[in-house]
C-alpha positions in Angstrom: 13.5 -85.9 -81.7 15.6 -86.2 -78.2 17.9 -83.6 -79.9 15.3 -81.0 -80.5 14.2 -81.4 -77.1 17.4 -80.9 -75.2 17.6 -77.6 -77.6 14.3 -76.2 -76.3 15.2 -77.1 -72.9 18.8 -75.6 -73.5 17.2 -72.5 -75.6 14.7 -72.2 -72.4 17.4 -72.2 -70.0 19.3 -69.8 -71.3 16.1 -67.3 -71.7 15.1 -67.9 -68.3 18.8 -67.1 -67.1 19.0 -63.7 -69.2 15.5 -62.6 -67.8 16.7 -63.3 -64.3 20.1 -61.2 -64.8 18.3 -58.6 -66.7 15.5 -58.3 -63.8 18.6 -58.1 -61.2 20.2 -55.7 -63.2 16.9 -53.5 -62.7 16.0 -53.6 -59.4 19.9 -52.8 -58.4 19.9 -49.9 -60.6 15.8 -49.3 -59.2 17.8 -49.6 -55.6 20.6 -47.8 -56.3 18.8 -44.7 -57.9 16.1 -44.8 -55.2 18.0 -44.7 -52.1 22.1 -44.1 -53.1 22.6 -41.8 -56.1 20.9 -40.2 -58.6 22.2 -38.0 -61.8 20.8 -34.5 -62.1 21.9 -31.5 -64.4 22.1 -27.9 -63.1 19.7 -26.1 -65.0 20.3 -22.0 -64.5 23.1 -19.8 -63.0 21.6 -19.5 -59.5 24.9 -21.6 -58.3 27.5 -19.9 -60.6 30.1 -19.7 -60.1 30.4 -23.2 -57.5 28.4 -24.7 -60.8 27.2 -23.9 -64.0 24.5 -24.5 -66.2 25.1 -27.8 -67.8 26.9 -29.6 -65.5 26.3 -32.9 -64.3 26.3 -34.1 -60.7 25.8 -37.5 -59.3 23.7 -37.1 -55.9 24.3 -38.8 -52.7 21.2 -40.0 -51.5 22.5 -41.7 -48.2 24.3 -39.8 -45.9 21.7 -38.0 -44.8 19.7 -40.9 -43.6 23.1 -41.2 -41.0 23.4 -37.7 -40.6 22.4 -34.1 -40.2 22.5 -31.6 -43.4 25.5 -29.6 -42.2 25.6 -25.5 -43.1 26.9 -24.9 -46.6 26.2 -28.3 -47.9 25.3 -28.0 -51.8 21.9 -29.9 -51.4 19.2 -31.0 -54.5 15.7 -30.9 -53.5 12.4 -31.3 -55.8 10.4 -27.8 -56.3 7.1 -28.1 -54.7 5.0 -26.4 -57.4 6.6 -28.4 -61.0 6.5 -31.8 -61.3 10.3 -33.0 -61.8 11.6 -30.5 -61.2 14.8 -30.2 -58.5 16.6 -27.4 -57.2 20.0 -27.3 -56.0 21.4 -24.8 -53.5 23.8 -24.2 -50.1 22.4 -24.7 -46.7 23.0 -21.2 -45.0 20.6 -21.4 -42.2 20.2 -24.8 -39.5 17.6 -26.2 -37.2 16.5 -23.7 -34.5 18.6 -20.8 -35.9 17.3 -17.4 -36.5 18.1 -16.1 -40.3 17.9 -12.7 -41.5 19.4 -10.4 -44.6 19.7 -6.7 -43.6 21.8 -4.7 -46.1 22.3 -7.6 -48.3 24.3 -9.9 -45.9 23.3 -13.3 -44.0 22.7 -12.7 -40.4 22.1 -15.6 -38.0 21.1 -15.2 -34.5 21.9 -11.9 -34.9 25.1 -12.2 -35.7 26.8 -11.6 -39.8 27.3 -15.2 -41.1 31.3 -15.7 -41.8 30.8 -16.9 -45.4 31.8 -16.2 -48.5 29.5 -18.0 -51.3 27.2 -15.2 -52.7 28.7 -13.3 -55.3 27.7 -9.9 -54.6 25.5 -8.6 -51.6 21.7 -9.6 -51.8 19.5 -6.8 -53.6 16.5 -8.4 -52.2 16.1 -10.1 -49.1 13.0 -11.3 -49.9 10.9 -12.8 -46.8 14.1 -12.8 -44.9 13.5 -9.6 -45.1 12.6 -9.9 -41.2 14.3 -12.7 -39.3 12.9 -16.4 -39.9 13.3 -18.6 -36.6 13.8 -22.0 -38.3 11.6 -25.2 -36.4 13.4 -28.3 -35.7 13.7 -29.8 -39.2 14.3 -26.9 -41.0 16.7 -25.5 -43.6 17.4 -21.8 -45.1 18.7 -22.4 -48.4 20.2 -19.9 -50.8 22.1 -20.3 -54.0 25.5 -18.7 -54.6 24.5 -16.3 -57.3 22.1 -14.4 -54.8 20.7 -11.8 -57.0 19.6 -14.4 -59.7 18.4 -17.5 -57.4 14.6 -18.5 -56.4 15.3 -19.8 -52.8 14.5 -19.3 -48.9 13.8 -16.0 -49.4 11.0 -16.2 -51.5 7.5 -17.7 -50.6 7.6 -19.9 -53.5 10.1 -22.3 -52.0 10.4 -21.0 -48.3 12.2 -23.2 -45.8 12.8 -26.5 -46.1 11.6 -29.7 -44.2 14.7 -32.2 -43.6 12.5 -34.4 -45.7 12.4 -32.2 -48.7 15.8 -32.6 -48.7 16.8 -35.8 -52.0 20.6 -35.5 -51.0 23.5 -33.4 -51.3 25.5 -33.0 -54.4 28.4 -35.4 -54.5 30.3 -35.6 -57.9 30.9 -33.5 -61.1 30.5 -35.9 -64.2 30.2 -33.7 -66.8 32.0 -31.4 -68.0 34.8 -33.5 -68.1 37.5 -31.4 -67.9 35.6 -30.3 -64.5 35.3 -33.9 -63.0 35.7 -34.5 -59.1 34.0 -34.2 -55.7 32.1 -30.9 -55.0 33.5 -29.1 -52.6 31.2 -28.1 -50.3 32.7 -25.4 -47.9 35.6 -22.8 -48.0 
């Protein structure tokens, strides 16, 4: 009888000590994906040809709580109007900056924005149309394929708040062949 004991106490021990590491285990993977990274998959060709459709990015969800968004950062940020849903897209216009598109080319402050993302000039400017004087947490986002992107220019996503912003895309996973750190300007 002592033996069967000791076994229940053993068998008990060891069950309490799996449920404790499996519990860690998910609240540091709970932690992790909440406030460090998170996977995502690029759904669509508004990034091409910086990412395409189907590839897999890890998202750094910390440096922005140390930082600011910098311009033509590749950030993710969830679309307002679809549950689970993200979209992911360049920073083009900062905080307290003027952005326009006349002839299908980024103006800030007035001034032609040095960059070369988009892959042909921008058929329709959309609401940037006439310039946008960003407030003091706001972002102008576009994606790189300009003529087949939903982004600041239209009314369905608008600017962004700096808290709309998850974090900025940090890592190709997949596909492999393409693995490595997003490069995020020229």
């Amino acid at each position: 009888m002592k033996n069967a004991g000791k076994a229940a106490v053993s068998v008990a021990g060891e069950l309490l000590s799996w449920i404790i590491y499996i519990v860690v285990i998910v609240g540091l993977s709970f932690l992790i994906i909440t406030f460090v990274g998170q996977r995502t998959r690029v759904d669509g060709h508004s990034m091409e040809t910086t990412l395409q459709h189907g590839d897999n990015l890890i998202v750094d969800k910390i440096s922005f709580r140390f930082r600011d968004p910098k311009r033509f950062e590749i950030i993710v940020f969830p679309y307002k109007y679809e549950k689970d849903t993200y979209y992911i897209k360049r920073i083009i216009g900062l905080p307290g900056e003027t952005v326009q598109v006349i002839d299908g080319a980024v103006y800030i402050n007035g001034e032609p924005l040095d960059e070369h993302y988009g892959n042909e000039p921008m058929q329709d400017p959309g609401i940037a149309q006439e310039p946008i004087t960003l407030g003091d947490d706001e972002y102008f986002v576009l994606g790189d394929n300009r003529n087949h992107s939903a982004d600041s220019r239209q009314e369905s996503v608008g600017v962004l708040k700096r808290s709309d912003l998850m974090g900025r895309a940090w890592i190709r996973i997949y596909p492999f062949n393409k693995f490595g750190v997003i490069k995020h300007e020229s």
